[in-house]
N, C-alpha and C positions, 0 to 999 in steps of 0.2 A: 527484374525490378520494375515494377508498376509505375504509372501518375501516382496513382492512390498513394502508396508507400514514401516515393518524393513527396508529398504537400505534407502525409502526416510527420515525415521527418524533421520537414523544415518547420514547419509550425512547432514542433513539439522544442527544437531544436532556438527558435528565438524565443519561447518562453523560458528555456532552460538558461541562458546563456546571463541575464540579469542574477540569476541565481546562484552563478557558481562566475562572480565577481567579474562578469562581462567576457569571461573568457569562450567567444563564441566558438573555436575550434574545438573544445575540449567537450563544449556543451552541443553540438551539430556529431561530435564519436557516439555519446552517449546517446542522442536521439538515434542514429542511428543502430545502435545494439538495442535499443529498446523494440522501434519498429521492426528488424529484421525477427528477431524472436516474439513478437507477437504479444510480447508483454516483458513483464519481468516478475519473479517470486523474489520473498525479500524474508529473512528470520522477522518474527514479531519478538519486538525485545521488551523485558519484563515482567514476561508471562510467572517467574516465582513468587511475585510481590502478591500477597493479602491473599483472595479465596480462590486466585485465577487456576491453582493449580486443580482445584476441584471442577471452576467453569469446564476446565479441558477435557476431563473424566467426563463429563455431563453432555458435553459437544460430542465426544465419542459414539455416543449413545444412539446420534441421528443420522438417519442418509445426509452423506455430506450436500444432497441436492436441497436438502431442507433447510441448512446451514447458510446463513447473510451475514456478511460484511459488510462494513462501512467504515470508510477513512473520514475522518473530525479534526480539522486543522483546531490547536487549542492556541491562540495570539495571548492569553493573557496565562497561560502556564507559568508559574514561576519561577522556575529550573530553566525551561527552555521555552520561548513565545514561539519558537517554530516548530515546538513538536508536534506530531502528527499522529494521534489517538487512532487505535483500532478496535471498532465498537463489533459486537457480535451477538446476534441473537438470530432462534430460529422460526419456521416459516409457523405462522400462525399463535405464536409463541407471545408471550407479553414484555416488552421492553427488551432493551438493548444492556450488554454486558461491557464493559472496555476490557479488554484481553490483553492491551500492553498498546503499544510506539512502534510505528515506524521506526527505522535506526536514524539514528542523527544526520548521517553523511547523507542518507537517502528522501528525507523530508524534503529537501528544495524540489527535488525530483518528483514526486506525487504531487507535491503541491502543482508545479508544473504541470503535473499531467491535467489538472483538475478534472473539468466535468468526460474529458476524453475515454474513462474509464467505464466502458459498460462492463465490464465484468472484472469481478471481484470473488475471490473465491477466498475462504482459506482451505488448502490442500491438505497439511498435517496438524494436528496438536498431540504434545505426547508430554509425559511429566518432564522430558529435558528443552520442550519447548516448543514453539510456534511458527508455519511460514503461512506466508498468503501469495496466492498469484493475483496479479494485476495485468491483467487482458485488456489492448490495444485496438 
């Protein structure tokens, strides 16, 4: 276990802990599985609603190395102000797709993570659905 690994734990760890109702114990376990695994991959939840199932077919199609993510906190969603959009388009490509959410339980958690995430991948999309990894 590094420096490096303690500061991003505990950093990642007091922003977590307002999030998941002060409970900083529960929120310094989950920084920590976060940090030791280097990231975390999460399902993208949604992905059957409206044309997405086609986006995925279409996302198929690319080296996944061409393929960009982007997580979009949405505050004035009306269902949820704290979901957490997952926009996708690829490299040279014109505009951005939203592919579905974050899962609910796990939006305090990205949103935590915020700018901490240089890498954003999504890993799978398939017609039963969507994960992304979120690299540490």
């Amino acid at each position: 276990m590094t420096n490096e690994m303690k500061s991003k734990a505990m950093t990642l760890g007091n922003k977590l802990a307002p999030r998941m109702d002060g409970d900083r114990k529960a929120a310094f376990v989950e920084a920590w599985a976060i940090v030791k695994a280097q990231g975390l991959t999460l399902p993208v939840r949604g992905v059957s609603f409206g044309n997405r199932q086609e986006a995925l077919r279409r996302l198929a199609r690319y080296n996944p190395a061409d393929v960009r993510a982007f997580l979009v906190p949405e505050p004035s969603n009306p269902v949820d102000p704290a979901a957490v959009a997952v926009m996708v388009g690829v490299q040279n490509g014109s505009g951005l797709y939203r592919l579905g959410y974050v899962p609910r339980t796990m939006a305090p958690v990205v949103t935590a993570l915020g700018r901490q995430l240089p890498r954003l991948a999504v890993v799978e999309g398939t017609s039963r659905g969507a994960r992304i990894t979120l690299g540490i």
